[in-house]
N, C-alpha and C positions, 0 to 999 in steps of 0.2 A: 641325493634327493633334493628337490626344491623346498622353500621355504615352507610354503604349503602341504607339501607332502609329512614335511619333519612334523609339522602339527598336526596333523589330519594322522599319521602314525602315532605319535604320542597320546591324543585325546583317546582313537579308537580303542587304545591297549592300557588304556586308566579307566575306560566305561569297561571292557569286557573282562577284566581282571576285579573288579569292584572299589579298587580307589576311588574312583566318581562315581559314587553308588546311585543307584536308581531315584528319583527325585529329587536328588542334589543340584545346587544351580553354581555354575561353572562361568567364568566370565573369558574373555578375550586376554583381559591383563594375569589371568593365571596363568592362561598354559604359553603368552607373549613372554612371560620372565620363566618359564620353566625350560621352554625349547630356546631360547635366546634367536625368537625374531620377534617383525613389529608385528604390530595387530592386523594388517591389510590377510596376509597368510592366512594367520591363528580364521578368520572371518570366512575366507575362504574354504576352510578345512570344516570350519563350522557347519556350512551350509551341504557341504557335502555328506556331513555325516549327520545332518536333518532327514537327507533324502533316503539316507537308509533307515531310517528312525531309530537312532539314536537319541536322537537329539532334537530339541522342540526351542528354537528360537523368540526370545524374547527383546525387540526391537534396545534400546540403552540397557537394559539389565541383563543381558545373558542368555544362557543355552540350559537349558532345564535337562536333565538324564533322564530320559525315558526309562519309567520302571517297565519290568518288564511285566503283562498284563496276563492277566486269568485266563481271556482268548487265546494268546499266545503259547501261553503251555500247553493249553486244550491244545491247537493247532500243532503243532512241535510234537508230543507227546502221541499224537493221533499217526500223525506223517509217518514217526519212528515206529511204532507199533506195525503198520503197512509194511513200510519197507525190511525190518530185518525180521517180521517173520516169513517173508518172500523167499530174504536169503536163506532162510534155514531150510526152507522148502526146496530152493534150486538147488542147494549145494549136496545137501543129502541126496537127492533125488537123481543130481548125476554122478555119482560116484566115485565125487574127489574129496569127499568131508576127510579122510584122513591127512591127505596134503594139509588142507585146509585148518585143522585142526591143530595140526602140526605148528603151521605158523601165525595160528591163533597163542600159542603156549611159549611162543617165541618173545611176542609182542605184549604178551604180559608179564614175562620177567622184565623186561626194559618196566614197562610198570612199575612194578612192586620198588623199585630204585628212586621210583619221583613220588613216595606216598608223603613227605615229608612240605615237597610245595605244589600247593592246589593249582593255578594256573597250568603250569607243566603238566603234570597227573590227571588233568581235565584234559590236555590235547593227548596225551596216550591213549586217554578212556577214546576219545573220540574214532583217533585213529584202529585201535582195537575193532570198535565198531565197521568203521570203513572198511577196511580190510575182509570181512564177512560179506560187504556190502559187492566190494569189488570183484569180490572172487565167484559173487553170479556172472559174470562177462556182460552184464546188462549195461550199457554206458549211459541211458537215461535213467536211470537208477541212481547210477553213480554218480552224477554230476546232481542230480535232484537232493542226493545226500549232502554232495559238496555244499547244497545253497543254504545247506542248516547253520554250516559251521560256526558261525558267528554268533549266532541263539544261543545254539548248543555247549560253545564255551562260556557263554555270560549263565545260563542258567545251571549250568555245570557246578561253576567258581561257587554260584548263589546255594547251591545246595550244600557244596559241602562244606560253605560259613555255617550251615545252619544246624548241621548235621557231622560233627567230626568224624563219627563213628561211622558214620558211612564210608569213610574208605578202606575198610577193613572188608565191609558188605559187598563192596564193587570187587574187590579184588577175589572173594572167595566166588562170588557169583561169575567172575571171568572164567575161572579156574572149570566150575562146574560146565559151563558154558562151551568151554575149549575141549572138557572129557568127552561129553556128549554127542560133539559133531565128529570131536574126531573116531568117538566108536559107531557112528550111524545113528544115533540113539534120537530120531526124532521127539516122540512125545517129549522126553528129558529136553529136549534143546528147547522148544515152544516153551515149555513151562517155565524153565529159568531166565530165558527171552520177557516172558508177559511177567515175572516177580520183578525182574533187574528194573523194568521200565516204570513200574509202580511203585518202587523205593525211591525214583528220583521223580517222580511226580511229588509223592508224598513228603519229601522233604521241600520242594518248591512251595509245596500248598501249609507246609507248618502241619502237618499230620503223621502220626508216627506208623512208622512201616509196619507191615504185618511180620 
């Protein structure tokens, strides 16, 4: 990788794991002596990840970490909601929810083995999700999922600082999730669908699950 990339990798993956927590202000000379280049890079990497809003540039003082915003979850939370109760709709609807199902119970034992580090266990959770998402054959679906990814891990990490107990929640809500598709069992599937996504709203918003 270039100089720029080495930074512009390191900053993005200290915002979306919560090392650079949301309103924290981050300078050039930190992440200059952490990745071992000069500041021209670190600046460069900077500005790139302004553009994804991450990051809110402040001319001599730094790069400020975008917290992530009340809109934001609305919008994220909203999107999510659309899209996998779609899946659930498609996939039951065509007749491969057992396949499906299948390698839903697959992808959650790989799970249950990263409950111990949140980063990791947040991109399983993710992938979990995908995998539902993918298995409509819908590829603007799937690619519209893919553009979460980055949210969806930072807000992920965020919930379960906030929330430990929630990964016991996620993992038994997979589990129920994975029975239900793989037996046909719509209603069961929407429902555990619309609770799993209101547990992680609810821990983003500091509100306790139902």
């Amino acid at each position: 990788m270039t100089a720029t990339d080495r930074a512009y990798t390191h900053t993005k993956a200290k915002v979306l794991d919560g090392t650079y927590p949301g309103g924290s202000l981050i300078t050039e000379g930190d992440v200059s002596a952490a990745v071992g280049v000069s500041r021209t890079p670190v600046r460069e990497a900077f500005l790139r990840l302004q553009a994804e809003g991450l990051l809110r540039l402040y001319p001599k003082r730094g790069a400020l970490v975008v917290p992530v915003s009340s809109r934001e979850v609305d919008d994220v939370m909203e999107t999510r909601a659309l899209v996998e109760r779609f899946a659930v709709e498609k996939v039951i609807g065509s007749g491969a929810h057992a396949d499906v199902g299948a390698r839903l119970g697959e992808t959650l034992a790989r799970q249950r083995k990263l409950r111990k580090s949140p980063e990791p266990f947040t991109e399983a959770d993710r992938d979990f999700h995908g995998l539902l998402v993918a298995a409509t054959g819908n590829q603007v679906l799937v690619d519209l999922y893919a553009s979460l990814r980055d949210r969806q891990l930072r807000m992920g990490v965020s919930a379960l600082a906030r929330d430990p107990g929630r990964i016991d929640r996620i993992l038994d809500e997979h589990a129920e999730l994975a029975a239900a598709i793989a037996a046909g069992d719509r209603p069961a599937a929407l429902e555990t669908v619309a609770r799993h996504l209101h547990g992680t709203e609810a821990a983003l918003r500091h509100r306790p699950p139902l």
